[in-house]
C-alpha positions as CSV (number, residue, x, y, z in Angstrom):
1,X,-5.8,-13.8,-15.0
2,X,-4.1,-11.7,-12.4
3,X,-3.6,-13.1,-9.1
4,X,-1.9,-12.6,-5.6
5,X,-0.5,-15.8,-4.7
6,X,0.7,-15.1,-1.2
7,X,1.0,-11.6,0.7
8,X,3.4,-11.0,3.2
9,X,4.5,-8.3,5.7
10,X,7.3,-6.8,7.9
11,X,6.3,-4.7,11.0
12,X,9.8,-3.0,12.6
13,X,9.6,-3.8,16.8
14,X,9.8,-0.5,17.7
15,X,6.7,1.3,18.3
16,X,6.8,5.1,18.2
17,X,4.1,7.3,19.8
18,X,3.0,10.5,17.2
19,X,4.0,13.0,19.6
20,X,7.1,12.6,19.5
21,X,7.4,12.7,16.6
22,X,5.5,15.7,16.1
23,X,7.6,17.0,18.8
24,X,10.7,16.7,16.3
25,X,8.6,18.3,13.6
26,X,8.1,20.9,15.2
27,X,4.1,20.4,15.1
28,X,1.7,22.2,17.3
29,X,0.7,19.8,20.3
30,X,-3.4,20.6,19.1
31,X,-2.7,18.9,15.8
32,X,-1.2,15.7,17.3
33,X,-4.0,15.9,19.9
34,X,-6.3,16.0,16.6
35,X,-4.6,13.4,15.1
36,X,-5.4,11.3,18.4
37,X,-8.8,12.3,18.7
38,X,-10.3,12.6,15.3
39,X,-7.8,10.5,13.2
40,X,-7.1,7.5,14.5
41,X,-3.8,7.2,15.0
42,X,-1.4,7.1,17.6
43,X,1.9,4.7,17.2
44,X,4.0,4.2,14.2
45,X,6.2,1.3,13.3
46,X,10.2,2.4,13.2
47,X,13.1,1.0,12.5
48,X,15.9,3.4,13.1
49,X,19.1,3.3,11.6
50,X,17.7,0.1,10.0
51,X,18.3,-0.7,6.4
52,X,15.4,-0.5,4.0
53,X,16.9,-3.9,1.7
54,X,17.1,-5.7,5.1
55,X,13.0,-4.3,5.3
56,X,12.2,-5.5,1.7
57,X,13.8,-9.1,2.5
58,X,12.3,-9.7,5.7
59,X,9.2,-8.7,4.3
60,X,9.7,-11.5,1.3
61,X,11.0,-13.9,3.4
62,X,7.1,-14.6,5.0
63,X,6.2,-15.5,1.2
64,X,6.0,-19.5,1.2
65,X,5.3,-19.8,-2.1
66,X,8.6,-18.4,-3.0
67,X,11.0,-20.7,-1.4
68,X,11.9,-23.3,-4.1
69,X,10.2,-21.0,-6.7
70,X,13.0,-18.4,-7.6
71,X,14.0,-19.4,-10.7
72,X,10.4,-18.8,-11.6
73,X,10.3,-15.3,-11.1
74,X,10.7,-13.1,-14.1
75,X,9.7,-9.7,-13.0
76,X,10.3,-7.9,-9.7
77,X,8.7,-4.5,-9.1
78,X,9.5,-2.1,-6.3
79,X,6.2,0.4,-5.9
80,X,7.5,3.1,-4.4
81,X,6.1,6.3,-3.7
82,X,10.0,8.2,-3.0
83,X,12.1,8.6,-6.5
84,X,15.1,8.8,-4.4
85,X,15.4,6.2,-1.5
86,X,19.5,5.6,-2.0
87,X,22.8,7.6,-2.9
88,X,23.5,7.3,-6.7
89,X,25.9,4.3,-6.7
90,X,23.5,2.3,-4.7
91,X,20.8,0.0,-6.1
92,X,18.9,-1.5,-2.9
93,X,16.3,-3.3,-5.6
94,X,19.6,-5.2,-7.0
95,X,20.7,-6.3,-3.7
96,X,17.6,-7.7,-2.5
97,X,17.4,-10.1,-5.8
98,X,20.9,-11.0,-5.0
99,X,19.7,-12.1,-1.2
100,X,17.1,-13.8,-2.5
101,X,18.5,-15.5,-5.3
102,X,16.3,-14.1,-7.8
103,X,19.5,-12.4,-9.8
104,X,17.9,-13.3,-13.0
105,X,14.7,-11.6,-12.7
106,X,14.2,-8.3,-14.6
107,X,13.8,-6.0,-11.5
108,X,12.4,-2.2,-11.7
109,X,11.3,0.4,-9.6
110,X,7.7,1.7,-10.3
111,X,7.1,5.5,-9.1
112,X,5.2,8.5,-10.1
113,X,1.5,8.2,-8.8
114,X,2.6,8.2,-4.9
115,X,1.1,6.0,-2.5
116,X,-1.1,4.2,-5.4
117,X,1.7,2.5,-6.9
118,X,1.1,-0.6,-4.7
119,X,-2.0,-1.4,-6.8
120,X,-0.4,-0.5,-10.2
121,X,2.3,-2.5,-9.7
122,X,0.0,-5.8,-9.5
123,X,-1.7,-4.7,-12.2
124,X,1.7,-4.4,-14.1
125,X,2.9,-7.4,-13.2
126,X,0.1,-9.6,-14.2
127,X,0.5,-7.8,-17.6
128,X,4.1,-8.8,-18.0
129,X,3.6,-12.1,-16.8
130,X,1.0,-12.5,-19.8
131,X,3.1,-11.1,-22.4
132,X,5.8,-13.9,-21.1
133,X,3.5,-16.9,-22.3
134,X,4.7,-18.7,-19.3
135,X,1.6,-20.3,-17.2
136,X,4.5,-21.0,-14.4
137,X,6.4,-17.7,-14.6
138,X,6.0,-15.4,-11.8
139,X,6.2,-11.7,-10.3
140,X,7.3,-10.0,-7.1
141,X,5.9,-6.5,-6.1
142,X,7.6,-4.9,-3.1
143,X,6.2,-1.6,-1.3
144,X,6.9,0.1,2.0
145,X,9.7,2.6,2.7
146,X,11.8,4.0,5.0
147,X,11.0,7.6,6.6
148,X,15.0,8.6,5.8
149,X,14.3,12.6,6.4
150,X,11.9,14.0,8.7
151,X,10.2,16.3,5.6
152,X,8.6,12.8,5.1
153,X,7.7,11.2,8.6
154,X,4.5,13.7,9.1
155,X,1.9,15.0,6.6
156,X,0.4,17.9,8.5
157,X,-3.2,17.5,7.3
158,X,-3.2,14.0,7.3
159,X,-1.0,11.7,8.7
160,X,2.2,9.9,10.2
161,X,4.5,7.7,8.0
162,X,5.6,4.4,9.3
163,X,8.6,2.1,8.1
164,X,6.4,-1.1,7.4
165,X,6.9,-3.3,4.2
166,X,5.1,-6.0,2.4
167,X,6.2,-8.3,-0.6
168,X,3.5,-9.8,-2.9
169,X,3.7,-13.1,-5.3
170,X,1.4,-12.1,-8.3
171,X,0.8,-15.4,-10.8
172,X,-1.7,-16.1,-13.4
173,X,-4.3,-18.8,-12.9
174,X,-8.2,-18.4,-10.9
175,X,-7.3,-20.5,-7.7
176,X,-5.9,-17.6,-5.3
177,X,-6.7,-14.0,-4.9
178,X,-8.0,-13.0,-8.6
179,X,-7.9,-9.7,-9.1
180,X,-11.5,-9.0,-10.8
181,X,-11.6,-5.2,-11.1
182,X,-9.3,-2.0,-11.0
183,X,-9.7,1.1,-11.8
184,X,-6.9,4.0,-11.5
185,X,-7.2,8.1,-12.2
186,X,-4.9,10.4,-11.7
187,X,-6.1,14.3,-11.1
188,X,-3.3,16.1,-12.3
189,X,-4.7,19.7,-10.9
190,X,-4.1,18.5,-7.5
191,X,0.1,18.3,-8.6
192,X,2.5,19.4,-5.9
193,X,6.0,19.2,-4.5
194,X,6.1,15.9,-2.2
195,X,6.4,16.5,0.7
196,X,3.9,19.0,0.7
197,X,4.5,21.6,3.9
198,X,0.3,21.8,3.3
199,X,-1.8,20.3,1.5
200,X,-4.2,22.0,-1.4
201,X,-7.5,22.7,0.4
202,X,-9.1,22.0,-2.9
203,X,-8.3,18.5,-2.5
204,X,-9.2,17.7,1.2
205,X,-12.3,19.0,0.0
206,X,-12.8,16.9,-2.7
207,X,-10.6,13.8,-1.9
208,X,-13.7,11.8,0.0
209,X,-15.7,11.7,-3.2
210,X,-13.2,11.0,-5.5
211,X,-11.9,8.0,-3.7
212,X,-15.4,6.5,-3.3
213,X,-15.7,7.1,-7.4
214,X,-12.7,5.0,-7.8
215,X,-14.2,2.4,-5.4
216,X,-17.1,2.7,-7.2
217,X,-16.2,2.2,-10.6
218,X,-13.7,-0.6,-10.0
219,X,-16.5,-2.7,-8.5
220,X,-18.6,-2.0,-11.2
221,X,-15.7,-3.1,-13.4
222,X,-15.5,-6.7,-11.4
223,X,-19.4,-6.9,-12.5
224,X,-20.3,-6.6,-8.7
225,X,-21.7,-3.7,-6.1
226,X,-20.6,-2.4,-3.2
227,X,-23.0,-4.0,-0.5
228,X,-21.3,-7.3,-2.4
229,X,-17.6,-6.2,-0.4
230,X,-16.7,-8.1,2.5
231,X,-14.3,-6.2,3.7
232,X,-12.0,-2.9,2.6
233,X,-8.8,-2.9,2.5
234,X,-7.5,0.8,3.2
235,X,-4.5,3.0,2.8
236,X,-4.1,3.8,6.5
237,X,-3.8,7.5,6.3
238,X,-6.6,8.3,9.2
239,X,-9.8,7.3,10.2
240,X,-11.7,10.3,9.7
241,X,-11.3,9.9,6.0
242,X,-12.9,6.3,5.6
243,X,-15.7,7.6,8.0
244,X,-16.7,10.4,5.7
245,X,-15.9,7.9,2.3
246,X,-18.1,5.4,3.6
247,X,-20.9,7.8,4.1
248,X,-20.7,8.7,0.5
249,X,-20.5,4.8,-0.6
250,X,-23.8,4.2,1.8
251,X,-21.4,1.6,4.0
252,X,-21.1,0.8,7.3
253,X,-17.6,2.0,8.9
254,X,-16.8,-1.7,10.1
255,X,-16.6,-2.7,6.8
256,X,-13.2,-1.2,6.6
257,X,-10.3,-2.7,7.9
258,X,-9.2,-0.2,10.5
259,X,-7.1,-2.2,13.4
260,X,-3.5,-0.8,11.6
261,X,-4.3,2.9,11.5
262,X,-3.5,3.4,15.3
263,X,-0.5,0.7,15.4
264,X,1.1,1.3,12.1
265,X,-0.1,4.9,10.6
266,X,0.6,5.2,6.8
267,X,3.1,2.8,5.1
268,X,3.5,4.4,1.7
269,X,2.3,2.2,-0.4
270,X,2.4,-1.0,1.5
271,X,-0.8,-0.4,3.9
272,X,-3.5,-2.5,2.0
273,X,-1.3,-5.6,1.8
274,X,-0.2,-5.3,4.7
275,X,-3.9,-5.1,6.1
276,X,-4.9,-8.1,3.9
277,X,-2.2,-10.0,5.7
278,X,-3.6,-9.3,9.0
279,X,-7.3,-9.5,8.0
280,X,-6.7,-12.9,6.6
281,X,-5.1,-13.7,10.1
282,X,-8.1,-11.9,12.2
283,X,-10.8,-14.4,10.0
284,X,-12.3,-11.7,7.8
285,X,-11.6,-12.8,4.9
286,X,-13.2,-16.8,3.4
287,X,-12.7,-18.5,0.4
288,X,-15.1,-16.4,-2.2
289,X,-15.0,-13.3,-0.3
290,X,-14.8,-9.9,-2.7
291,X,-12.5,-7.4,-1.2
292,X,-11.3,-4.3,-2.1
293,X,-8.3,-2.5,-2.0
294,X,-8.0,1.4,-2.2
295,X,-5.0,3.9,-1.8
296,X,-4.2,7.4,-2.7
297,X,-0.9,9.2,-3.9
298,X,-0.5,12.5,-3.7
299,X,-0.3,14.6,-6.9
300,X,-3.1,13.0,-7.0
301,X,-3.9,9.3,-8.3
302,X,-7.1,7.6,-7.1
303,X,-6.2,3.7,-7.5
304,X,-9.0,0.8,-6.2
305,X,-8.9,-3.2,-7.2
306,X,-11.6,-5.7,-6.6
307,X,-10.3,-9.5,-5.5
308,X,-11.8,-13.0,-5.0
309,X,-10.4,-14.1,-2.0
């Protein structure tokens, strides 16, 4: 069985309110005003002139179960949701196994369904670690990026990227988070350049129910229903969104985990572990809790996973 292990995160200090950086976007003051009204969010987490493998290490370094455990790790996975993240003669991925001794460890990036990677990646990982035949081997999934060029800081319809990262230790066994359910689609029709200077209007109309029929079929896959979720575990692209989602589903909105949209914004693909970090910390989660973790990519790829906490 697939399993997270132990989740952790890295939030950069520096808080950075959305209108300024909508002010260096060159974004209409009503859409940010929007964005504060409507969507949630106001601050995002920077790190500038920071260095994304100093992100991705600080991020692992909050694992516990990894210190003593290097040589056990076989597999390390970068989900990203950028192809290109470093000049051609660069390999950040290579450097952060060399920093944290896990030189040994076949490491790859994972791309190509957007912000849904995160989830795949897991997946992935648990897949490899069962074609190992090793009970003790282990995996490492990074996500989180860093906004390098403003065409990627601000998604006009939808949200505000943030620079925060989280580092996940997937093992097999059913003692820790077991992942119970997933289910992944991607909509091909909905394809565009990323960034996007707009977004298709045919999927902001659609998006809503297509997300909740991912959520929906991946808890039918972990053999349980909806009511049966203890929490949600979002992407963190606005507020608005979950609102109209969880109408669909027939859920109350405080079942999602909401407290990062306003203080982080969206974080690639690292927003729902970095929100099952901090919902563990605020007491929402218990041992037997079902959870669920959704994200979108652009292009567009639907991704959901059910876990026993």
């Amino acid at each position: 069985m697939t399993a997270l292990l132990d989740v952790a995160c890295h939030l950069p200090e520096l808080s950075v309110d959305i209108r300024e950086i909508g002010e260096r976007a060159g974004i209409d003051e009503r859409l940010i005003a929007n964005f504060r009204r409507f969507y949630g969010l106001s601050q995002v987490r920077r790190a500038p002139g920071g260095d994304l493998r100093e992100a991705l290490v600080a991020a692992a370094s909050g694992l516990t179960g990894l210190r003593g455990n290097e040589r056990r790790v076989r597999h390390v996975i970068y989900a990203r949701t950028i192809s290109t993240v470093a000049a051609a003669h660069e390999n950040p991925l290579e450097d952060v196994c060399a920093a944290l001794g896990l030189s040994e460890a076949s490491a790859f990036t994972l791309t190509e369904q957007g912000c849904a990677t995160g989830l795949l990646a897991v997946e992935l990982a648990g897949r490899l670690l069962a074609a190992d035949g090793d009970p003790d081997a282990l995996a490492l999934v990074f996500s989180g990026e860093a906004t390098f060029t403003p065409m990627i800081q601000l998604i006009p319809e939808s949200t505000v990227l943030g620079e925060c990262t989280a580092a996940c230790l997937v093992g097999g066994g059913d003692d820790h988070d077991v992942l119970l359910g997933l289910a992944v689609h991607t909509y091909g029709k909905y394809a565009e350049d990323y960034p996007p200077k707009a977004l298709d209007p045919a999927f902001l109309n659609d998006h809503n129910d297509l997300l909740a029929a991912v959520i929906q079929e991946a808890v039918e896959a972990a053999g349980a229903e909806c009511a049966d979720l203890t929490v949600i575990l979002p992407h963190n692209v606005n507020r608005l969104s979950w609102v109209r989602t969880c109408r669909i589903l027939g859920l109350p909105l405080d079942r999602v985990y909401l407290d990062n949209i306003p203080v982080t914004g969206h974080c690639f693909a690292a927003d729902p572990f970095v929100n099952l970090v901090h919902a563990r910390e605020a007491g929402r989660l218990r041992p037997g809790d079902l959870y669920l973790m959704a994200s979108v990519g652009l292009g567009a790829t639907f991704s959901a996973a059910v876990l026993r906490h």
